[in-house]
N, CA, C and O of each residue as an XYZ file, in Angstrom:
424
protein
N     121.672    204.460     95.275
C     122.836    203.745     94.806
C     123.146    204.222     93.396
O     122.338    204.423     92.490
N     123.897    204.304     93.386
C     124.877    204.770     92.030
C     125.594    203.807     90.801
O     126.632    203.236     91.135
N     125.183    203.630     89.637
C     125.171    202.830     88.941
C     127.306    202.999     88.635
O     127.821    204.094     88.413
N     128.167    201.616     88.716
C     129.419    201.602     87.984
C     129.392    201.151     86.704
O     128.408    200.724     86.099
N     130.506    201.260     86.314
C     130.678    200.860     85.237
C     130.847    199.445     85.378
O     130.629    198.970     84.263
N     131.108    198.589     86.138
C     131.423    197.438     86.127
C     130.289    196.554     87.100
O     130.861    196.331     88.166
N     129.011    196.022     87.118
C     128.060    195.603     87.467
C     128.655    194.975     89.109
O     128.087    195.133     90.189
N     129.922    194.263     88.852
C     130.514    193.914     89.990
C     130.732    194.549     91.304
O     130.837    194.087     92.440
N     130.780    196.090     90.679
C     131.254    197.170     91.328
C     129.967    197.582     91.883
O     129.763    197.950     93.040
N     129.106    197.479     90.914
C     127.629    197.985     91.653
C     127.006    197.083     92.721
O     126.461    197.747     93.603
N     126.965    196.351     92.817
C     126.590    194.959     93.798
C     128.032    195.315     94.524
O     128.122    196.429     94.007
N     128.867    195.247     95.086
C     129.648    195.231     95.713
C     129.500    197.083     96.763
O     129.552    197.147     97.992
N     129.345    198.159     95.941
C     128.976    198.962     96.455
C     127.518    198.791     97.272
O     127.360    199.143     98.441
N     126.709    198.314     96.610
C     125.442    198.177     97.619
C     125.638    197.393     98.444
O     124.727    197.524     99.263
N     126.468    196.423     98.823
C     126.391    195.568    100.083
C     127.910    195.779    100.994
O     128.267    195.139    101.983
N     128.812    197.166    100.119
C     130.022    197.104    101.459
C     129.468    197.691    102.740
O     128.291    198.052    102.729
N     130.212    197.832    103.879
C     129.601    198.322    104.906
C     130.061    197.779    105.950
O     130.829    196.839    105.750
N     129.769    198.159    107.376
C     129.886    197.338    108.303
C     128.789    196.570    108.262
O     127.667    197.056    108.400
N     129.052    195.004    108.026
C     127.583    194.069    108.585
C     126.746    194.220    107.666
O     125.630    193.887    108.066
N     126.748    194.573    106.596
C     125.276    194.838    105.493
C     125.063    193.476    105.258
O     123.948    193.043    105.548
N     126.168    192.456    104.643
C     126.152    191.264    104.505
C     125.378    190.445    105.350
O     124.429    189.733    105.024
N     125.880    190.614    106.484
C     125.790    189.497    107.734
C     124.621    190.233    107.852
O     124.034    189.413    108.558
N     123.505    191.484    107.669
C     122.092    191.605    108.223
C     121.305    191.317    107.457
O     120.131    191.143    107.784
N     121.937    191.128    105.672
C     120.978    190.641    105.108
C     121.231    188.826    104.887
O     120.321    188.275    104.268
N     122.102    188.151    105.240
C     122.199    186.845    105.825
C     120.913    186.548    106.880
O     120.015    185.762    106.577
N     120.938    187.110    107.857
C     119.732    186.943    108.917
C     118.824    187.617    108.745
O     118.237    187.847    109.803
N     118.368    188.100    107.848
C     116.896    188.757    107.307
C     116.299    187.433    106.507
O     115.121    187.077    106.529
N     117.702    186.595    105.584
C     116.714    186.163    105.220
C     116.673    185.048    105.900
O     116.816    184.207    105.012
N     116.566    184.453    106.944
C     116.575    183.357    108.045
C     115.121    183.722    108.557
O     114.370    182.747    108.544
N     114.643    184.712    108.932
C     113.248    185.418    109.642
C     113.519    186.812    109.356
O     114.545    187.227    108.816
N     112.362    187.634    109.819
C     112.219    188.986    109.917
C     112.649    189.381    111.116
O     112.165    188.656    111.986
N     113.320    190.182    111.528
C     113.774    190.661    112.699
C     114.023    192.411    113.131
O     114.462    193.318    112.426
N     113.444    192.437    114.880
C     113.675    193.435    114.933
C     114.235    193.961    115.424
O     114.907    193.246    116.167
N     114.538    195.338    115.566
C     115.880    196.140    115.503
C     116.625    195.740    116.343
O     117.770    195.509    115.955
N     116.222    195.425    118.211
C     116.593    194.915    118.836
C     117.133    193.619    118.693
O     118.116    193.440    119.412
N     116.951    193.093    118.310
C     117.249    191.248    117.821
C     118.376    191.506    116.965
O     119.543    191.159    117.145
N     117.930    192.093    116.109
C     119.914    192.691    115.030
C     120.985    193.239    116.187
O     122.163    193.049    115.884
N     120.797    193.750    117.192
C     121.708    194.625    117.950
C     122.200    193.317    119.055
O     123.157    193.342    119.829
N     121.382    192.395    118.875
C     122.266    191.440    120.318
C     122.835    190.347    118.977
O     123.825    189.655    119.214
N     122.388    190.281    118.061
C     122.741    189.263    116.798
C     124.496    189.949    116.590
O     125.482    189.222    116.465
N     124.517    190.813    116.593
C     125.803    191.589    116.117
C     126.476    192.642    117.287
O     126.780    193.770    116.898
N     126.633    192.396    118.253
C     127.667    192.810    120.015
C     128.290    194.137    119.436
O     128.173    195.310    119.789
N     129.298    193.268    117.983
C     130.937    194.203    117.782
C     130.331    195.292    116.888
O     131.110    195.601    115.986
N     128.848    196.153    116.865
C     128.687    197.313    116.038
C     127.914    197.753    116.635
O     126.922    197.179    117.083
N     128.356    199.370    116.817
C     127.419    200.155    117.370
C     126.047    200.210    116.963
O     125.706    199.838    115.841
N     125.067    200.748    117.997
C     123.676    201.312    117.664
C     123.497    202.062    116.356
O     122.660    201.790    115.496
N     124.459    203.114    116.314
C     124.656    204.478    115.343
C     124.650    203.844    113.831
O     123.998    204.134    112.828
N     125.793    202.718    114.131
C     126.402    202.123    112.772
C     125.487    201.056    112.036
O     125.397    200.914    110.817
N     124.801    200.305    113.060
C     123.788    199.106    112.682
C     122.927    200.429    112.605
O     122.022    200.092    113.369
N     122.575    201.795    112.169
C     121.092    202.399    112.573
C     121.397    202.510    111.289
O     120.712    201.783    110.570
N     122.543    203.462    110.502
C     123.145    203.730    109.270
C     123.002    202.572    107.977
O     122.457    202.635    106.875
N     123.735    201.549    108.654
C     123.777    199.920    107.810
C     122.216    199.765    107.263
O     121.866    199.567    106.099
N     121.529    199.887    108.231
C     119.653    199.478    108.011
C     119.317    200.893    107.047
O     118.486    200.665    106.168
N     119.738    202.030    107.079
C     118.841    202.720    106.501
C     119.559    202.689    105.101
O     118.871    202.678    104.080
N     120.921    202.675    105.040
C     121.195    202.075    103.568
C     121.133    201.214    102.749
O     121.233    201.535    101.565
N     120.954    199.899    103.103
C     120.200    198.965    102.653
C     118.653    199.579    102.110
O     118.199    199.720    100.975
N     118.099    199.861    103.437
C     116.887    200.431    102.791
C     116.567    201.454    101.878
O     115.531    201.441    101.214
N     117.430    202.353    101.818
C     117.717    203.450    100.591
C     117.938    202.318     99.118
O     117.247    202.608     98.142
N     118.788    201.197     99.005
C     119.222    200.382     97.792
C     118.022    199.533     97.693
O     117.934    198.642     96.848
N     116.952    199.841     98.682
C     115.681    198.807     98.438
C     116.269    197.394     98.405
O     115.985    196.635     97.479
N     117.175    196.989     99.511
C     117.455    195.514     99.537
C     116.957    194.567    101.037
O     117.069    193.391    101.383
N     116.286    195.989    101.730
C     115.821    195.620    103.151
C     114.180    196.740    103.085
O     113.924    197.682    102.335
N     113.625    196.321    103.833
C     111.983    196.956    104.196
C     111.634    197.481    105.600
O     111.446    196.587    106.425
N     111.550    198.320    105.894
C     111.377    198.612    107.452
C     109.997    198.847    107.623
O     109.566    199.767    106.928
N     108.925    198.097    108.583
C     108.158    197.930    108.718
C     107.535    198.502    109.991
O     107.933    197.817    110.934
N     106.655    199.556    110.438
C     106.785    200.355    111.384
C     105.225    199.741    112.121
O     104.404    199.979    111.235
N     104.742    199.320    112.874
C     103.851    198.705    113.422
C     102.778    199.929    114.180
O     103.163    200.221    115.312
N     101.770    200.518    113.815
C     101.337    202.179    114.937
C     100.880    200.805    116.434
O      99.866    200.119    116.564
N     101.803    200.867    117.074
C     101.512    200.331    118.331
C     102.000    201.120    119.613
O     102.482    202.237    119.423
N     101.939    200.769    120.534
C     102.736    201.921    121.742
C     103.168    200.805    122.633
O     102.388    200.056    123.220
N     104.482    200.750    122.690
C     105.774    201.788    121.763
C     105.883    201.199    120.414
O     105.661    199.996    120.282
N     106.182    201.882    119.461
C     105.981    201.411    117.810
C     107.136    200.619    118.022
O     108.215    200.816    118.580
N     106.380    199.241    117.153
C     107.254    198.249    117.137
C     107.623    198.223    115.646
O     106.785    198.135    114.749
N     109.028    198.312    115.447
C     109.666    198.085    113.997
C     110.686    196.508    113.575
O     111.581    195.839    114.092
N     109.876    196.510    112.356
C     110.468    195.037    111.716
C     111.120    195.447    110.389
O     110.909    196.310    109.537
N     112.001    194.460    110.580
C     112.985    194.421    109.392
C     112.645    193.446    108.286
O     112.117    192.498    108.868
N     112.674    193.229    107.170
C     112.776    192.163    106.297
C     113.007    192.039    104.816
O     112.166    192.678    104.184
N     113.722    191.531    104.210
C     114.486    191.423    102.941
C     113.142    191.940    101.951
O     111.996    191.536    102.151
N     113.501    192.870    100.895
C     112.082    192.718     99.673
C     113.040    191.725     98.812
O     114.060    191.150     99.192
N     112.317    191.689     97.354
C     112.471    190.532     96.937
C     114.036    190.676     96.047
O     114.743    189.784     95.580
N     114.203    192.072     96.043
C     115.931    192.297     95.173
C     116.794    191.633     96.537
O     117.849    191.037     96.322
N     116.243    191.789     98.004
C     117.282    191.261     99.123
C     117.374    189.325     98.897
O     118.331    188.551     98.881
N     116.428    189.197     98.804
C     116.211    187.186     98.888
C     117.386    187.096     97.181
O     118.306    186.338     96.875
N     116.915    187.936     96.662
C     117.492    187.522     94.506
C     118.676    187.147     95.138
O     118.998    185.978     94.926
N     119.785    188.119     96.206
C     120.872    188.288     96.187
C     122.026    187.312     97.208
O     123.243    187.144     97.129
N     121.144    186.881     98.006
C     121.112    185.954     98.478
C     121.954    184.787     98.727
O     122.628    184.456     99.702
N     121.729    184.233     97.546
C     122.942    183.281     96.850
C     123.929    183.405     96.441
O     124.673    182.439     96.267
N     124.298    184.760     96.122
C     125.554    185.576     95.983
C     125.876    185.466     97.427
O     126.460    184.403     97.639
N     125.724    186.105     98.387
C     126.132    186.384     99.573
C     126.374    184.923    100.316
O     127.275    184.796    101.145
N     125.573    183.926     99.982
C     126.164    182.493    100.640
C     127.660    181.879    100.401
O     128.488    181.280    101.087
N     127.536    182.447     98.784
C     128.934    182.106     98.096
C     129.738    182.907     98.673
O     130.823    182.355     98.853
N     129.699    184.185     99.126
C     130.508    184.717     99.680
C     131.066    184.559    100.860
O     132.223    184.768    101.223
N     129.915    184.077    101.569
C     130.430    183.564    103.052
C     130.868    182.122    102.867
O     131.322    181.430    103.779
N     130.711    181.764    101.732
C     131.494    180.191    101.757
C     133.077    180.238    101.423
O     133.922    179.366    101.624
N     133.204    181.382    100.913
C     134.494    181.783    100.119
C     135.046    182.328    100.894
O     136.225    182.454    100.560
N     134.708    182.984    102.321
C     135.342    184.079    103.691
C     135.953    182.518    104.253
O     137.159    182.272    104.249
N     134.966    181.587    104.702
C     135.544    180.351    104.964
C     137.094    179.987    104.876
O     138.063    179.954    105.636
N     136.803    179.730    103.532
C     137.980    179.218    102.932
C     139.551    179.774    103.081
O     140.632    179.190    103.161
N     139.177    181.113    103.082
C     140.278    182.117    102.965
C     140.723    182.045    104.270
O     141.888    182.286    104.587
N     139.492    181.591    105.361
C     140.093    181.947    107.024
C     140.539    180.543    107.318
O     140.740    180.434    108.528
N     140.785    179.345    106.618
C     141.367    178.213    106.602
C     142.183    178.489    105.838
O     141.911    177.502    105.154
N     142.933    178.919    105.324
C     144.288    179.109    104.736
C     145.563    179.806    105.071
O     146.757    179.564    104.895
N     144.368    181.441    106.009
C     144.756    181.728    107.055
C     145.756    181.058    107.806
O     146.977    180.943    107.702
N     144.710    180.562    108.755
C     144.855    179.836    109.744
C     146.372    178.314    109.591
O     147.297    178.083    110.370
N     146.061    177.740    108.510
C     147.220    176.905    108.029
C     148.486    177.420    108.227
O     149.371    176.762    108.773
N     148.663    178.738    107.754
C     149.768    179.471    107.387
C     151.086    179.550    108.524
O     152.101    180.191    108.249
């Protein structure tokens, strides 16, 4: 991740995306794996949820956890910069709310 000039901009770059939001919303609910994200979220491809996870994990805001089992079982789960951020992202989905009730009024 690439530092802006405007801190806003930097947090906003690390979490645009398809779904980055909404996977680190349900990361931090439980740990989940890959499979469990892919029926959690229908409307995004395999390719795109594969991309979403490894960029998060590049910004160190998600952990991929590789199990040596047969077949290797992989887990997902927030490190502790993913939980910090958290509360930002609630506000945000409280604020998507709002906007889709005003919407909707219109």
């Amino acid at each position: 991740m690439k530092k802006s000039y405007c801190p806003i901009d930097t947090f906003i770059n690390a979490i645009k995306g398809k779904r980055k939001g909404t996977i680190i919303l349900y990361l931090f609910q439980e740990d989940k794996r890959y499979n469990e994200l892919v029926k959690l979220m229908p409307d995004i491809s395999e390719r795109m949820l594969t991309k979403q996870l490894k960029e998060l994990q590049e910004d160190g805001l998600i952990k991929r956890i590789v199990f040596p089992e047969v077949p290797p079982r992989v887990e997902y789960s927030l490190t502790d910069l993913g939980r910090e951020i958290h509360p930002v992202l609630k506000g945000m989905f409280k604020g998507g709310i709002l906007f889709e009730k005003s919407i909707e009024e219109d």
